[in-house]
C-alpha positions as CSV (number, residue, x, y, z in Angstrom):
1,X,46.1,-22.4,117.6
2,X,44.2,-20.4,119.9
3,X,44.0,-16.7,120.5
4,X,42.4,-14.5,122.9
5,X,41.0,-11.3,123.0
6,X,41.4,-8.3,125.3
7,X,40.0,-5.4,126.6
8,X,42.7,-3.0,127.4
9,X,42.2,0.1,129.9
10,X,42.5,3.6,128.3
11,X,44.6,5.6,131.2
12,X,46.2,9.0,131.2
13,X,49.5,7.5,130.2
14,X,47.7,6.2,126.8
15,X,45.9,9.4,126.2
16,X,49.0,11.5,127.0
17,X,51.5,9.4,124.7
18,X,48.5,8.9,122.2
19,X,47.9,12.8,121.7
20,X,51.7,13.3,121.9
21,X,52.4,10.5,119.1
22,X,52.8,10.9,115.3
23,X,49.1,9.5,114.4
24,X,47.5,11.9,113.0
25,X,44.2,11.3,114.4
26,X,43.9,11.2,117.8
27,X,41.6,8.1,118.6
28,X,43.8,5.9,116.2
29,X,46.5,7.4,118.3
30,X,45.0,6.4,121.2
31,X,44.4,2.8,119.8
32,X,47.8,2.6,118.7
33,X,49.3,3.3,122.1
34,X,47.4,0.6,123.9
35,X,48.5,-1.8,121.9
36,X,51.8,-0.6,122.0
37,X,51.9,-0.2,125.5
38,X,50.5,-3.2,126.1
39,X,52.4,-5.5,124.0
40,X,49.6,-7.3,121.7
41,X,50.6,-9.7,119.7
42,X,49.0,-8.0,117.0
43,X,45.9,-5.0,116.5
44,X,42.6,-6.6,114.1
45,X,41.7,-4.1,112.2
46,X,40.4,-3.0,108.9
47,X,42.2,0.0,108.7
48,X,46.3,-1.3,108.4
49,X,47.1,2.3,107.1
50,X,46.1,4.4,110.4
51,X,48.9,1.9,112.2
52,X,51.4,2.2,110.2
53,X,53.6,3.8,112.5
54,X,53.0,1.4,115.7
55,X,55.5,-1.8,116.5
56,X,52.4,-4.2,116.7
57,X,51.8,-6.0,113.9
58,X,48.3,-5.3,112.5
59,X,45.9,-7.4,110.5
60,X,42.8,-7.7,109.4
61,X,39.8,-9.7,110.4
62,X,40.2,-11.8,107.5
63,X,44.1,-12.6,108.2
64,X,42.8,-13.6,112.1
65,X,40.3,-16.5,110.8
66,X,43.0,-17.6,108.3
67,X,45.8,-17.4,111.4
68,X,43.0,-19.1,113.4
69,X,43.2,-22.5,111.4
């Protein structure tokens, strides 16, 4: 299996809906509604906890090598 990664553009939108979400901390907010937005398959992280509250599945860098083999 093979997987991509992206870059995605921060816009007004994303800051708007990010500062106007239910994260707590604004730049996980911000991350959160990109990927949202966006519709990843799923946000690498080490930090699951800041997204729990995002559709996107989240997992960490360890659970992408293992979904990479």
């Amino acid at each position: 299996m093979f997987y991509t990664m992206e870059v995605l553009a921060v816009d007004s939108r994303v800051v708007y809906e990010g500062f106007h979400g239910e994260e707590p901390d604004f730049e996980d907010g911000i991350i959160g509604t990109c990927v949202d937005l966006n519709k990843m398959d799923f946000l690498v992280t080490r930090d699951a906890k800041a997204f729990k509250r995002i559709k996107t599945r989240t997992v960490s860098p360890t659970e992408l090598l293992d979904l990479a083999t």
